[in-house]
PASEBA-1860 file (N, C-alpha, C; in nm, 3 decimals):
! residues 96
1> XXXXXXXX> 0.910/5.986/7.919/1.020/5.936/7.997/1.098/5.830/7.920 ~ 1.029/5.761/7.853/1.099/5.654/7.780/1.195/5.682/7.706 ~ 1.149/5.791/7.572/1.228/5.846/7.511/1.340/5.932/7.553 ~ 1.325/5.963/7.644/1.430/6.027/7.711/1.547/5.914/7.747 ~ 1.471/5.834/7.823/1.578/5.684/7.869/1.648/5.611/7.766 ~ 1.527/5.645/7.655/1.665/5.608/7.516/1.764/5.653/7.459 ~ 1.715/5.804/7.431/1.832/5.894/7.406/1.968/5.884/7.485 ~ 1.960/5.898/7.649/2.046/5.870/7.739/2.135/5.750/7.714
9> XXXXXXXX> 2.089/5.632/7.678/2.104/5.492/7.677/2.201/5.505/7.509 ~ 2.166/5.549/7.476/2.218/5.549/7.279/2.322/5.630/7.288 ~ 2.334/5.767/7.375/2.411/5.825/7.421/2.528/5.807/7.482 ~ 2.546/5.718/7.553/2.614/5.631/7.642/2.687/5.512/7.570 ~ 2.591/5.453/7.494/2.674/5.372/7.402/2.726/5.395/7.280 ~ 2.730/5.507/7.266/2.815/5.586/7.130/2.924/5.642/7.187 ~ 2.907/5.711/7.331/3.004/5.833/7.354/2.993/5.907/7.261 ~ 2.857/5.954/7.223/2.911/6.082/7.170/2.773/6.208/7.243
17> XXXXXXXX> 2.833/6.313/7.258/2.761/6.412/7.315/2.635/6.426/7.263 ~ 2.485/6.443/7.338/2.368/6.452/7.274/2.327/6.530/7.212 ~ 2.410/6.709/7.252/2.363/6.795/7.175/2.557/6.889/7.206 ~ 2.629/6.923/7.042/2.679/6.957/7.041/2.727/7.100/7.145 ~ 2.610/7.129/7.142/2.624/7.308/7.273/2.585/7.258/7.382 ~ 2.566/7.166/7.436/2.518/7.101/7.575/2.617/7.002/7.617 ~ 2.725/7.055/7.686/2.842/6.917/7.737/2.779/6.846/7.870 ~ 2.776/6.764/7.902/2.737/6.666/8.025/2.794/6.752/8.150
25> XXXXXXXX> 2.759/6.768/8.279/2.824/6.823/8.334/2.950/6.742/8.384 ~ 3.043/6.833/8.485/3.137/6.760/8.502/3.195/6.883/8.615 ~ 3.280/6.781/8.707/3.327/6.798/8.822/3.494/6.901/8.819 ~ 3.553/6.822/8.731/3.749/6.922/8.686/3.758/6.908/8.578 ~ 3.821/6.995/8.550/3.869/6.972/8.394/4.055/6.995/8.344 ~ 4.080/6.943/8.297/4.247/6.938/8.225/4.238/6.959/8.101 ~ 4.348/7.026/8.083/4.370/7.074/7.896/4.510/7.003/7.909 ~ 4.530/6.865/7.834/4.658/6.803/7.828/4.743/6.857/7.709
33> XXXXXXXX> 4.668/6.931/7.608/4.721/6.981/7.528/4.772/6.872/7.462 ~ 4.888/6.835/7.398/4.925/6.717/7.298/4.985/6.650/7.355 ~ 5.018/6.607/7.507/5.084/6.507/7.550/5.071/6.385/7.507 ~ 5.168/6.329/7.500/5.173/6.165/7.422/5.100/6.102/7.506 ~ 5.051/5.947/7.447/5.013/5.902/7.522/5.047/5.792/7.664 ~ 5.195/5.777/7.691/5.226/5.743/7.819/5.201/5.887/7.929 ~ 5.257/6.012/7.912/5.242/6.100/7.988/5.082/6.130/8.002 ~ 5.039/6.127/7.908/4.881/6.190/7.884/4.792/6.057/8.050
41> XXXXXXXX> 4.839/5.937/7.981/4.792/5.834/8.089/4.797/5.831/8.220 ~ 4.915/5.827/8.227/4.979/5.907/8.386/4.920/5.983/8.433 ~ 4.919/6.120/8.333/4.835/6.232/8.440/4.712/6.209/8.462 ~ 4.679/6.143/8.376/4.498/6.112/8.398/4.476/6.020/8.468 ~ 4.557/5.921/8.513/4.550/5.819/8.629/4.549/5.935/8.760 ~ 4.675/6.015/8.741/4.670/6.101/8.904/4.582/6.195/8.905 ~ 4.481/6.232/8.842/4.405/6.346/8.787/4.294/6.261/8.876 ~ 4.234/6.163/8.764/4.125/6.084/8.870/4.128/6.034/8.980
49> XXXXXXXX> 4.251/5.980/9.019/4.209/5.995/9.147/4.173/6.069/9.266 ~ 4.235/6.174/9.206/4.191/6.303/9.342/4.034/6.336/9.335 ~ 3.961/6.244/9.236/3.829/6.261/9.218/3.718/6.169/9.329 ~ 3.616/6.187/9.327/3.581/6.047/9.409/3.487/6.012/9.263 ~ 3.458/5.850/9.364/3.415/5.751/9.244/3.281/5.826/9.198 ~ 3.203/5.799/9.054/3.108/5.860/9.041/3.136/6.027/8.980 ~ 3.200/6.115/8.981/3.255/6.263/8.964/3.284/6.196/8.825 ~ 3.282/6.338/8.697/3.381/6.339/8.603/3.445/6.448/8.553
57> XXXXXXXX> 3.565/6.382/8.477/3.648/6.478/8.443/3.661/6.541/8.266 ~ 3.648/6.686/8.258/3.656/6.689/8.138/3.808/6.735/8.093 ~ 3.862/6.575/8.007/3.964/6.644/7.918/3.953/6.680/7.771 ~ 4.050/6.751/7.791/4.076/6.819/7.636/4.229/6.754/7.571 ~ 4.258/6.659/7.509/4.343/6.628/7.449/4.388/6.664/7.302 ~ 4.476/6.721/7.264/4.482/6.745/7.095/4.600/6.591/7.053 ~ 4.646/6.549/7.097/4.760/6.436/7.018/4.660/6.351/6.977 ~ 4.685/6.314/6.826/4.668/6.270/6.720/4.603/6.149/6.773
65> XXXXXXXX> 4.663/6.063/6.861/4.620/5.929/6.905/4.574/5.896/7.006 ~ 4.529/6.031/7.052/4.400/6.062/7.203/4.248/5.990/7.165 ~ 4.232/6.019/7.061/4.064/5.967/6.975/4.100/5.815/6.961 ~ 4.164/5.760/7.011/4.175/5.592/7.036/4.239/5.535/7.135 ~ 4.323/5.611/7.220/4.424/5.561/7.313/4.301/5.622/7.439 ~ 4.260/5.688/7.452/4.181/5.761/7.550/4.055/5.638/7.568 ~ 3.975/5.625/7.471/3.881/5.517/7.489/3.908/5.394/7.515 ~ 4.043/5.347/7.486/4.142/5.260/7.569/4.131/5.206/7.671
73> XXXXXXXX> 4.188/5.318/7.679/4.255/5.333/7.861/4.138/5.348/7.943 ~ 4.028/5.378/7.915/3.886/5.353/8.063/3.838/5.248/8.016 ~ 3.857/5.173/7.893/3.811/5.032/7.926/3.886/4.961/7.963 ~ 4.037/4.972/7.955/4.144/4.817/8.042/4.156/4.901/8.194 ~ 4.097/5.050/8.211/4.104/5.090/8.360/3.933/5.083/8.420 ~ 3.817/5.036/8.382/3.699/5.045/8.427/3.658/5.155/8.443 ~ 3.725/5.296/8.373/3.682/5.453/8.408/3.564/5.418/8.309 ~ 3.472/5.532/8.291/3.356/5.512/8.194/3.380/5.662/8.091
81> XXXXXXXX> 3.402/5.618/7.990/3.392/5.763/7.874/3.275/5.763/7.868 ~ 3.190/5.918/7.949/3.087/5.932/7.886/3.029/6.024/7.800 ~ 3.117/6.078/7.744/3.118/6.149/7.615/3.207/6.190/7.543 ~ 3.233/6.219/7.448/3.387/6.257/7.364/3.298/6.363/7.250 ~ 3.380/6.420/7.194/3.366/6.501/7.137/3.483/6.501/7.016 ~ 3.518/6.436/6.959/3.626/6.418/6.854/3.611/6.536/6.775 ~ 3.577/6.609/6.695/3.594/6.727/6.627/3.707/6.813/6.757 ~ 3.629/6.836/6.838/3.709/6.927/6.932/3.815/6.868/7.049
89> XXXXXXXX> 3.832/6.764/7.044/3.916/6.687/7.139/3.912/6.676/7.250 ~ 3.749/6.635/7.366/3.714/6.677/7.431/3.663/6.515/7.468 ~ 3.685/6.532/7.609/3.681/6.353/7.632/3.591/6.402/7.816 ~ 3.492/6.319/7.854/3.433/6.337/7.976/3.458/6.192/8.062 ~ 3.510/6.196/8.119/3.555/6.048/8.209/3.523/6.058/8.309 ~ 3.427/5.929/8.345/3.412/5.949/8.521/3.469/5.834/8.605 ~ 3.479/5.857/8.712/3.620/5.813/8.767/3.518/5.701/8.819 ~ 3.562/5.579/8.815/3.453/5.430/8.927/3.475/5.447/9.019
END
């Protein structure tokens, strides 16, 4: 059990997925495709909320400045990234 609670825990504080073929589950998903990042924000503000607190959402972002603006934006919004996937542009957010 321990080791398990670590993996989870190391997991969490990397954001990065534990096993490449195993995504976290998740509640909706959006393909923003390359939206910039004011529009990209927006929708993902109105996206989560139709969520309840606790649920997450998997996006898929390709714009260039998603792999830094995305991890951003749930820490000055309290959302939690709990996994990303940067090779594939794949971001798991759960809504507080």
């Amino acid at each position: 059990m321990t080791g398990l609670l670590n993996d989870l825990l190391t997991n969490l504080m990397t954001n990065q997925l534990p096993h490449p073929n195993t995504p976290p589950h998740y509640d909706a998903e959006w393909d923003a495709a390359d939206l910039g990042c004011g529009e990209l924000v927006l929708d993902l503000m109105l996206r989560l909320r139709k969520l309840e607190s606790g649920q997450i959402l998997r996006l898929i972002a390709t714009d260039p400045g998603a792999g830094s603006d995305i991890p951003a934006w749930c820490r000055m919004t309290g959302h939690l990234l709990c996994a990303n996937d940067p090779a594939h542009h794949v971001f798991f957010i759960q809504r507080k």
